[in-house]
The first five atom37 places (N, CA, C, CB, O) and aatype in JSON, in Angstrom:
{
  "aatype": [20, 20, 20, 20, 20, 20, 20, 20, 20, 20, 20, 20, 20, 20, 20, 20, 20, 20, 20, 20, 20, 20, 20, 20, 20, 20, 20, 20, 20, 20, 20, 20, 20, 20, 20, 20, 20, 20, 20, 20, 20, 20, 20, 20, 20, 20, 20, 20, 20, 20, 20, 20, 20, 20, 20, 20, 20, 20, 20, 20, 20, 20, 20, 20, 20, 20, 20, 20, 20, 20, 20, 20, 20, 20, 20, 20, 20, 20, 20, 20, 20, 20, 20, 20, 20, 20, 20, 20, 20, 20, 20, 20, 20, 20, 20, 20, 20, 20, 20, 20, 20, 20],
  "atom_mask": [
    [1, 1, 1, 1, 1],
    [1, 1, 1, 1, 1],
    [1, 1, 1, 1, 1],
    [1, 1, 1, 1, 1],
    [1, 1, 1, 1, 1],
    [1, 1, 1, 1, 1],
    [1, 1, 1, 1, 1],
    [1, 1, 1, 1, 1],
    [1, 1, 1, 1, 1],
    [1, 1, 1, 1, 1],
    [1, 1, 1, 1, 1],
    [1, 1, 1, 1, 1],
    [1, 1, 1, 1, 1],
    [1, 1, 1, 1, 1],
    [1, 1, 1, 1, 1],
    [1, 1, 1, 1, 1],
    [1, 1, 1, 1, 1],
    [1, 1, 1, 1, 1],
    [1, 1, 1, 1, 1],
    [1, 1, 1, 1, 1],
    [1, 1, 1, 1, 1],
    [1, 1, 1, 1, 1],
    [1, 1, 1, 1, 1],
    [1, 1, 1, 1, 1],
    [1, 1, 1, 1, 1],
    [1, 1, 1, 1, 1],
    [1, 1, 1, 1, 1],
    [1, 1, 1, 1, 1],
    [1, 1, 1, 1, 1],
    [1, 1, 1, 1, 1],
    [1, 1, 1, 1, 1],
    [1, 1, 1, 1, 1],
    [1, 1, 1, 1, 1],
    [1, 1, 1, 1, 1],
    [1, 1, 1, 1, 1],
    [1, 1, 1, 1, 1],
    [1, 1, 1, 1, 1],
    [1, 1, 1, 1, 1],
    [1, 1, 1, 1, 1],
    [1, 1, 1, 1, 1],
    [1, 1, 1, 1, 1],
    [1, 1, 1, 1, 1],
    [1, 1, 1, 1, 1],
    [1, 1, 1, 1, 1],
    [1, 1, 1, 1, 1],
    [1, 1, 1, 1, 1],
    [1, 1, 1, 1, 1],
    [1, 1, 1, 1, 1],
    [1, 1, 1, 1, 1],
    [1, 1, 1, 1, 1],
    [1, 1, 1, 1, 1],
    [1, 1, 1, 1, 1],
    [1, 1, 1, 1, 1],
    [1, 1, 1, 1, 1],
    [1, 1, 1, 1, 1],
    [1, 1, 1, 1, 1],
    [1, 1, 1, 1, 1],
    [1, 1, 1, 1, 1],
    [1, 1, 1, 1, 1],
    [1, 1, 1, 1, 1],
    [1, 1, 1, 1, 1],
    [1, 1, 1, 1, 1],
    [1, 1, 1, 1, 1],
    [1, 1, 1, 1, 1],
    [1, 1, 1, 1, 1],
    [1, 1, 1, 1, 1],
    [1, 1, 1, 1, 1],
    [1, 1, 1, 1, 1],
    [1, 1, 1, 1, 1],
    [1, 1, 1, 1, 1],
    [1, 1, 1, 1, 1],
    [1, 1, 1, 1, 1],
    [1, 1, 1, 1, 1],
    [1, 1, 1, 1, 1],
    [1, 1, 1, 1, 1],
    [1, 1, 1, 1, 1],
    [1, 1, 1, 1, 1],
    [1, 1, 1, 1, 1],
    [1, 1, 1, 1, 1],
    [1, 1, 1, 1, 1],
    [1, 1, 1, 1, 1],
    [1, 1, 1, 1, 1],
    [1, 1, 1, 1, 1],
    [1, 1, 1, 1, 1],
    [1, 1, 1, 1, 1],
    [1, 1, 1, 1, 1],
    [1, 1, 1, 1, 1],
    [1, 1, 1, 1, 1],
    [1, 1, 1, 1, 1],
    [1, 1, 1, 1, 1],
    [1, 1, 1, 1, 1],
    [1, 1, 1, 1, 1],
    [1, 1, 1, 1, 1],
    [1, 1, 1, 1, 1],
    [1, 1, 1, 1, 1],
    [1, 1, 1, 1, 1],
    [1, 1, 1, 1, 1],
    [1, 1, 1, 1, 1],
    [1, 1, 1, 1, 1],
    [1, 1, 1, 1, 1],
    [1, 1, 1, 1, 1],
    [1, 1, 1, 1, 1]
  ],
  "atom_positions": [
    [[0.83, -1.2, 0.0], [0.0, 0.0, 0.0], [0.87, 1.26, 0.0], [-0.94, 0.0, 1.22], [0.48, 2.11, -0.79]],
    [[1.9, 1.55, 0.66], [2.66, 2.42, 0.71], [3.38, 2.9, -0.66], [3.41, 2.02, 1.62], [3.5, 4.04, -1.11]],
    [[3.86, 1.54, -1.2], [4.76, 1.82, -2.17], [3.66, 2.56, -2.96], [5.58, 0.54, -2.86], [3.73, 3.78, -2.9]],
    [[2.61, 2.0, -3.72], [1.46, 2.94, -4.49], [0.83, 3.75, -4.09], [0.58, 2.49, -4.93], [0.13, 4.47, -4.81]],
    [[0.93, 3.86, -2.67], [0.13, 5.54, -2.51], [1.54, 6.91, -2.19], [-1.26, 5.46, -0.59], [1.56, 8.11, -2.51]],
    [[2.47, 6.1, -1.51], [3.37, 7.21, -1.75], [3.89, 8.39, -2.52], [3.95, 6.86, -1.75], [4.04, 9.57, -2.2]],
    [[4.12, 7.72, -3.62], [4.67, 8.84, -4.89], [3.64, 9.6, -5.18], [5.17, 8.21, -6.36], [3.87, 10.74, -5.58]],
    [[2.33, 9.15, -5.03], [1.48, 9.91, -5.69], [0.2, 11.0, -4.77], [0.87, 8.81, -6.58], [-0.97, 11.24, -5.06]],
    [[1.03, 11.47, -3.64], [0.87, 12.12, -1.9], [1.01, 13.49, -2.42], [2.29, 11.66, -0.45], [1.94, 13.76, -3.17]],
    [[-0.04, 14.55, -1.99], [-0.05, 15.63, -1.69], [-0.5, 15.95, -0.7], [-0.37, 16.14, -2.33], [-1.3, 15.16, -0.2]],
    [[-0.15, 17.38, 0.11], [-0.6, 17.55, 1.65], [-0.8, 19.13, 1.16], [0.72, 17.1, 3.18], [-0.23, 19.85, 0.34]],
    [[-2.0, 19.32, 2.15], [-2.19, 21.03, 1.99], [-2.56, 21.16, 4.21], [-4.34, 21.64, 0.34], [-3.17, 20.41, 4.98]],
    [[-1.99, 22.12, 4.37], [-1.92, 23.09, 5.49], [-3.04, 23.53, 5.75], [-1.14, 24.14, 5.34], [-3.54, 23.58, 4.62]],
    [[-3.64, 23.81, 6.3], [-4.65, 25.28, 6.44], [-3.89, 26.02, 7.96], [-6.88, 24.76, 6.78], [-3.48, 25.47, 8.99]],
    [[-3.93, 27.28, 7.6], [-3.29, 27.54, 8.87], [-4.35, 29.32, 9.21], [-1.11, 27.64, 8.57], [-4.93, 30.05, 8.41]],
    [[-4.2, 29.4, 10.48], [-5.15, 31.16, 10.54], [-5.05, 31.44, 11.89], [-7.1, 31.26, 10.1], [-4.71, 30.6, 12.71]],
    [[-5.34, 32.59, 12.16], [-5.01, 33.19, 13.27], [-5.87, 33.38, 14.4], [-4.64, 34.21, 12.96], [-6.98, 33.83, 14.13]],
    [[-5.6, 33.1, 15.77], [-6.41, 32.74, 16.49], [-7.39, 34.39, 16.86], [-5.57, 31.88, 17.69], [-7.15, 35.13, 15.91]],
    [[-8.03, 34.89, 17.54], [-8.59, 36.07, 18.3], [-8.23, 36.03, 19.51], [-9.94, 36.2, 18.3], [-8.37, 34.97, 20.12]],
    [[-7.9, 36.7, 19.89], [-7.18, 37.03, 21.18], [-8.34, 35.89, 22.49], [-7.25, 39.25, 21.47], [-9.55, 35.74, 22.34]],
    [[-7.56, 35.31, 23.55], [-8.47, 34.59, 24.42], [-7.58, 34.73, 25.48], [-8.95, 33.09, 24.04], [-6.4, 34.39, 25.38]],
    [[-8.1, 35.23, 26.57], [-6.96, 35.26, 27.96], [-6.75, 33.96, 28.36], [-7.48, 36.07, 29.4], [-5.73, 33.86, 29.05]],
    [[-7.56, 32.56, 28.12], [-7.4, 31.17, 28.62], [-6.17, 30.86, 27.71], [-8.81, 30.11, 28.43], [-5.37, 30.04, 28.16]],
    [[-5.89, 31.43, 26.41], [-5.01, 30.89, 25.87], [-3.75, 31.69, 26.76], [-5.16, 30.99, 24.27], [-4.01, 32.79, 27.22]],
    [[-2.26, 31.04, 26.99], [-1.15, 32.05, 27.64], [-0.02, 30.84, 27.53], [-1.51, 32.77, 29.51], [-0.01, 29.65, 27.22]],
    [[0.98, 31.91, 28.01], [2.35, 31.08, 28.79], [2.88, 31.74, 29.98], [3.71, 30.96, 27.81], [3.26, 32.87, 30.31]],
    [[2.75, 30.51, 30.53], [2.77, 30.94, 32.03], [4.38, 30.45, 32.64], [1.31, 30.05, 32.96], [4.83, 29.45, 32.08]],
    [[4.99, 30.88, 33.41], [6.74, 30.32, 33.79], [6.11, 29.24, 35.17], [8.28, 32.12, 34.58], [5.34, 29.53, 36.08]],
    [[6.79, 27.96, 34.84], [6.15, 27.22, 35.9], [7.59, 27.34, 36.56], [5.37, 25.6, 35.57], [8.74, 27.39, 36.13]],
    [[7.1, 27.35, 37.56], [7.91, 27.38, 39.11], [8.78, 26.55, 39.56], [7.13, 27.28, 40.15], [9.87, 26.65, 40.13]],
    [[7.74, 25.26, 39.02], [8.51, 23.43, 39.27], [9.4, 23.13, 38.91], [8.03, 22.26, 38.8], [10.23, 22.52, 39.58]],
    [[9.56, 23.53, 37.41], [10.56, 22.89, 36.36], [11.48, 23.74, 36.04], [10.0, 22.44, 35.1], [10.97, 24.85, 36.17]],
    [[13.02, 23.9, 35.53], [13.47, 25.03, 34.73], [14.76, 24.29, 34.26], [13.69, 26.57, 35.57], [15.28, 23.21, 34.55]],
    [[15.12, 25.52, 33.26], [16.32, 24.96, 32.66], [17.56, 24.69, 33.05], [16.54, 25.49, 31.89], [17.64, 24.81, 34.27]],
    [[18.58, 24.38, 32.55], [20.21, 23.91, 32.86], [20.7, 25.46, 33.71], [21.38, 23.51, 30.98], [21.51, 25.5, 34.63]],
    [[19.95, 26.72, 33.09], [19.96, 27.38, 33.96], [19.55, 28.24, 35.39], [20.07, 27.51, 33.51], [19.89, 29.38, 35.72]],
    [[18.9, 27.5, 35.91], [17.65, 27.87, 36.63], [16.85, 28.56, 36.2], [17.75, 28.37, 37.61], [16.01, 29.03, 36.97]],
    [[16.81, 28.88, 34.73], [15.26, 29.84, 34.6], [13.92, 29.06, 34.28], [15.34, 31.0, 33.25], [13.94, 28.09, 33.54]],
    [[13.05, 29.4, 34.72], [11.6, 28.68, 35.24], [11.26, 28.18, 33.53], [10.09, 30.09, 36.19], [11.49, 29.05, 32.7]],
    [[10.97, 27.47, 33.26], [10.22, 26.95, 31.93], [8.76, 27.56, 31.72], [10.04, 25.29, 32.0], [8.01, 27.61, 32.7]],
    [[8.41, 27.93, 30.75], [7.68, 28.15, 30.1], [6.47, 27.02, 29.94], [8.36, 28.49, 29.2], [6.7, 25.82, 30.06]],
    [[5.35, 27.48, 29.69], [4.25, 26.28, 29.91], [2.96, 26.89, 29.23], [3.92, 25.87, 31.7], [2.27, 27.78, 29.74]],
    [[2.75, 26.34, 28.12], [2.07, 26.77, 27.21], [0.33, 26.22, 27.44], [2.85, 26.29, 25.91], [-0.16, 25.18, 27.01]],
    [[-0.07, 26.83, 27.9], [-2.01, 26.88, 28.08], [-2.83, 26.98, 26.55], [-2.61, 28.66, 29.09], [-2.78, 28.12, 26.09]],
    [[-3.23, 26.44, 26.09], [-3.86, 26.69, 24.79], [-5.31, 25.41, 24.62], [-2.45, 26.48, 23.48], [-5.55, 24.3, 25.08]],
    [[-6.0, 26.35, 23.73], [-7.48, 25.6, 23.36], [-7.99, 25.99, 21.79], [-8.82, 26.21, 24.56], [-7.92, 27.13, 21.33]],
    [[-8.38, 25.14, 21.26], [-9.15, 25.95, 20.24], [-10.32, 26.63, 20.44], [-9.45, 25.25, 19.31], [-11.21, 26.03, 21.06]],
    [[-10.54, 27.91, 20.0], [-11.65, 28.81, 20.28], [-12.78, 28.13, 19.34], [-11.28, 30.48, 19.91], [-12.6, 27.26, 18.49]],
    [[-13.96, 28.75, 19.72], [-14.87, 28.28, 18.27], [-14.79, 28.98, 16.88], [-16.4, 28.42, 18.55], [-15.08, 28.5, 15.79]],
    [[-14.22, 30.57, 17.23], [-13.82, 30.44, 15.88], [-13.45, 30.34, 14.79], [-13.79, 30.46, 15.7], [-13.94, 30.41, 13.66]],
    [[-11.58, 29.98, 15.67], [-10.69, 29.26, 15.2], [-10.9, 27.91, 14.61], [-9.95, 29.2, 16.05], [-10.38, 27.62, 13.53]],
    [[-11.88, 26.84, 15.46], [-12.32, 25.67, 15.03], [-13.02, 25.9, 13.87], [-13.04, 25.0, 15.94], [-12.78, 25.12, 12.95]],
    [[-13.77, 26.72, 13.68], [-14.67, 27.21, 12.34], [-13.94, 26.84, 10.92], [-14.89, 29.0, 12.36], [-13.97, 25.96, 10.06]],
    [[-12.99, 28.59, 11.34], [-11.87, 28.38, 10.46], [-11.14, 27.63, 9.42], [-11.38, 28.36, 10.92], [-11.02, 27.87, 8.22]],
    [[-10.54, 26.37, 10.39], [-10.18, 25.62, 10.64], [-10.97, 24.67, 9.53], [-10.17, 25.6, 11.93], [-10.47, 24.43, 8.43]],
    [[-12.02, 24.27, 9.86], [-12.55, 23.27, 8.98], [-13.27, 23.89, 7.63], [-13.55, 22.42, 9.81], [-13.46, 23.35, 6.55]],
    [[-13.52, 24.88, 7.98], [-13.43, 25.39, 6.31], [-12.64, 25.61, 5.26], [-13.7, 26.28, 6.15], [-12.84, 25.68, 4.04]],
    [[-11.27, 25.76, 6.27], [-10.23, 25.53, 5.26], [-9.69, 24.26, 5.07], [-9.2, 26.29, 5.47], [-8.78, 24.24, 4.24]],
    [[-9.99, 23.08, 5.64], [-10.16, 22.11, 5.43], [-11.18, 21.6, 4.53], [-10.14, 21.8, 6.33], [-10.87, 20.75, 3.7]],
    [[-12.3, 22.02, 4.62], [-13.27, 21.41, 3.2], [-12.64, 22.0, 2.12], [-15.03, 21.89, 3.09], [-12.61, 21.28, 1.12]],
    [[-11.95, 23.44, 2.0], [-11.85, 23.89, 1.0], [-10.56, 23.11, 0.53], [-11.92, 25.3, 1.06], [-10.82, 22.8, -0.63]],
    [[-9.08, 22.56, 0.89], [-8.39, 22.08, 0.6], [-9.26, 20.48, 0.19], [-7.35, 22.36, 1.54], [-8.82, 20.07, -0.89]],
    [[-10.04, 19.79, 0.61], [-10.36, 18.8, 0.43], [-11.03, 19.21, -1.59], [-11.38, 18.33, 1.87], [-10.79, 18.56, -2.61]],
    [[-11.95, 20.62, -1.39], [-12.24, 20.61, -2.34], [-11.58, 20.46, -3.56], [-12.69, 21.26, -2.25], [-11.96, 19.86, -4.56]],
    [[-10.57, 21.06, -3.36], [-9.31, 21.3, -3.96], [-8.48, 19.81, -4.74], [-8.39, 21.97, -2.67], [-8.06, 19.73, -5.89]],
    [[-8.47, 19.13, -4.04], [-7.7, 17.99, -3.92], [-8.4, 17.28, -4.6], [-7.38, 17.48, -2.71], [-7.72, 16.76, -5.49]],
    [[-9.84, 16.86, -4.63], [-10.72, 16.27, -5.27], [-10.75, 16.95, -6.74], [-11.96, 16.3, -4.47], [-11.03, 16.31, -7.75]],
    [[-10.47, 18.16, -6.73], [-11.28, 19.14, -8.25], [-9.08, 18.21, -8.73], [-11.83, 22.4, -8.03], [-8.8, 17.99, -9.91]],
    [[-8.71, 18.09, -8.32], [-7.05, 17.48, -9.14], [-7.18, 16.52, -9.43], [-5.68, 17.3, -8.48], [-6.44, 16.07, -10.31]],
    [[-8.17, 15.73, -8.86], [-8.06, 13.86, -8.93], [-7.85, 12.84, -7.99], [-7.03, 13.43, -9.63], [-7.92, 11.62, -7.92]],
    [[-7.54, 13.95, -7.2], [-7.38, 13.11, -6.11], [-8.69, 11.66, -5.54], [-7.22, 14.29, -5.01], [-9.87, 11.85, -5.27]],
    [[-8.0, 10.43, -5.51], [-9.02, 9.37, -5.42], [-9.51, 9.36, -4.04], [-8.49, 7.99, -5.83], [-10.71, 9.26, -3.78]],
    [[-8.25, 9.5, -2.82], [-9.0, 9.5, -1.48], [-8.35, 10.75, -0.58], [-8.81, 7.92, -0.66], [-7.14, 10.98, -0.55]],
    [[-9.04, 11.26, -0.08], [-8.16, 12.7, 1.11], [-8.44, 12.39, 2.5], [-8.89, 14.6, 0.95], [-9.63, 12.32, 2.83]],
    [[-7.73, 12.23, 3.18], [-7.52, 12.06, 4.78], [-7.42, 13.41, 5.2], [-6.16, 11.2, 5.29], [-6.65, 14.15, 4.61]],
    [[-8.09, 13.81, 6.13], [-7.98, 14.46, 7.12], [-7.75, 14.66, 8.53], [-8.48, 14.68, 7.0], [-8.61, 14.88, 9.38]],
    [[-6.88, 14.59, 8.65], [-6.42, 14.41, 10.29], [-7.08, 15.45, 11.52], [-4.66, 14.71, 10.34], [-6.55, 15.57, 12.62]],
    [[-8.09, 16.03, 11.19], [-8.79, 16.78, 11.93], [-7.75, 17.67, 12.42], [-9.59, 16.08, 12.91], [-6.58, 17.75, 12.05]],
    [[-8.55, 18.49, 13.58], [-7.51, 19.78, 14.82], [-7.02, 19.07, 15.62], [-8.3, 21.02, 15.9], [-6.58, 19.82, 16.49]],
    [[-6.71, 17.6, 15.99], [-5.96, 17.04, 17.28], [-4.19, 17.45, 17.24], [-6.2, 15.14, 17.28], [-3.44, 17.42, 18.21]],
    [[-3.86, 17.81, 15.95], [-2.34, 17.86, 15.55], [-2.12, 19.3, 16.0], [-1.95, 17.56, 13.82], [-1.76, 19.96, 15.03]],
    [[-2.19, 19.93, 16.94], [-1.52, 21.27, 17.04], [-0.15, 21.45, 17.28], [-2.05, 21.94, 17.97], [0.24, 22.09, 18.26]],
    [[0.85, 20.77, 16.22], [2.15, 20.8, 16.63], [2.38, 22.28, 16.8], [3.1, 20.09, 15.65], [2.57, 22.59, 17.98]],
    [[2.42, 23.16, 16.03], [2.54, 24.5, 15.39], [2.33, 25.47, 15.99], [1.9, 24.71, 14.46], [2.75, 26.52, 15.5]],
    [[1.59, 25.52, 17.28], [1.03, 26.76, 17.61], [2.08, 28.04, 17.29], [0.62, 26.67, 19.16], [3.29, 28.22, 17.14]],
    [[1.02, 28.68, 17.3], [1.88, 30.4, 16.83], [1.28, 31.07, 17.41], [1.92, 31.15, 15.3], [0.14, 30.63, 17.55]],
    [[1.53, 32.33, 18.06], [0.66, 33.74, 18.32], [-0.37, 33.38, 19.79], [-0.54, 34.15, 16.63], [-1.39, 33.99, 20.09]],
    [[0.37, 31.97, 20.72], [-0.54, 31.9, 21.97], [0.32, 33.13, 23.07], [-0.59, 29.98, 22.69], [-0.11, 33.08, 24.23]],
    [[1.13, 33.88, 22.9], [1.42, 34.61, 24.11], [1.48, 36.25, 23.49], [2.97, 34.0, 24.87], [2.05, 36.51, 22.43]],
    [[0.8, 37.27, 24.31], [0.54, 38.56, 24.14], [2.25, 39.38, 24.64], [-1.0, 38.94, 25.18], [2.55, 39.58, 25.82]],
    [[2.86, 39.63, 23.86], [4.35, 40.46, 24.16], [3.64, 41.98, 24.71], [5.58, 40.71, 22.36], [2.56, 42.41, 24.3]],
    [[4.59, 42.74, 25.84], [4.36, 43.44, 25.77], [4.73, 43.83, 27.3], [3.39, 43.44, 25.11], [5.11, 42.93, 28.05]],
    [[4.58, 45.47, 27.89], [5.53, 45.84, 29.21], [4.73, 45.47, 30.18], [6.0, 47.41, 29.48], [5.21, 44.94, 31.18]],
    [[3.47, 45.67, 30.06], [3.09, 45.4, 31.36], [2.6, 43.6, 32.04], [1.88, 46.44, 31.4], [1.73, 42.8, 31.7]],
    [[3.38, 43.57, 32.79], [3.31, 41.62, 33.27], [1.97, 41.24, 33.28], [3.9, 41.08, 35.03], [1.64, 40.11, 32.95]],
    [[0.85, 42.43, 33.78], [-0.39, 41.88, 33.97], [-1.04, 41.25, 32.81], [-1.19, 42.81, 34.47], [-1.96, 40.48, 33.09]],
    [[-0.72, 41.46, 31.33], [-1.18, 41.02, 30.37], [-0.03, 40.72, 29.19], [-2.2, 41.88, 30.09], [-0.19, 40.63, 27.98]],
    [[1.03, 40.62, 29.89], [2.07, 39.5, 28.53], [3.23, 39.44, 29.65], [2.82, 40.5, 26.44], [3.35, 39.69, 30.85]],
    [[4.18, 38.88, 28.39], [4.71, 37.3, 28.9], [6.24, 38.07, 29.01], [4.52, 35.58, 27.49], [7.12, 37.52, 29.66]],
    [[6.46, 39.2, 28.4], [7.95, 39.46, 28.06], [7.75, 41.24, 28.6], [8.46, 39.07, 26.01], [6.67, 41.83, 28.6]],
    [[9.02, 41.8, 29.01], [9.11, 43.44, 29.33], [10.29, 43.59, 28.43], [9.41, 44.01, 31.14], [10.99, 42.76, 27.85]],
    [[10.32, 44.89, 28.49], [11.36, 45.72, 27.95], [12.83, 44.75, 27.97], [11.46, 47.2, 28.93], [13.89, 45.22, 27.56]]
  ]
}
């Protein structure tokens, strides 16, 4: 199965930007830290609903896509894969609402 479906594999992304959510953050945990004692980082994240939206619309639309080429079968691995996150922590001076100062 591999050998015949391999060569003939395309993958499409959908990727988009979340709306700001205070549940999403990075928080310095206390417990853990690095080779240098600085506290590790600990990433809080969820999909919003209308990120999930998003999300699967640009997924039907790549599916559409894939099908309008020829494609015979398209897998979708749904939102469980969030290797990627991007854009979960707010930069900025004041600590009460981001992660980094001056």
């Amino acid at each position: 199965m591999t050998r015949q479906r391999f060569p003939h594999t395309a993958g499409i992304t959908v990727v988009c930007d979340d709306l700001p959510d205070p549940d999403n953050r990075i928080d310095l945990d206390s417990s853990k830290a690095d080779s240098s004692g600085i506290p590790a980082a600990q990433a809080t994240y969820s999909l919003g609903e209308n990120t999930r939206r998003m999300l699967e619309h640009g997924a039907a639309r790549a599916t559409e896509l894939l099908k309008a080429a020829g494609a015979i079968e398209v897998l979708d691995p749904g939102n469980g894969n969030m290797a990627h996150l991007m854009g979960t922590v707010r930069m900025g001076l004041d600590p009460a609402n981001s992660i980094v100062d001056a």
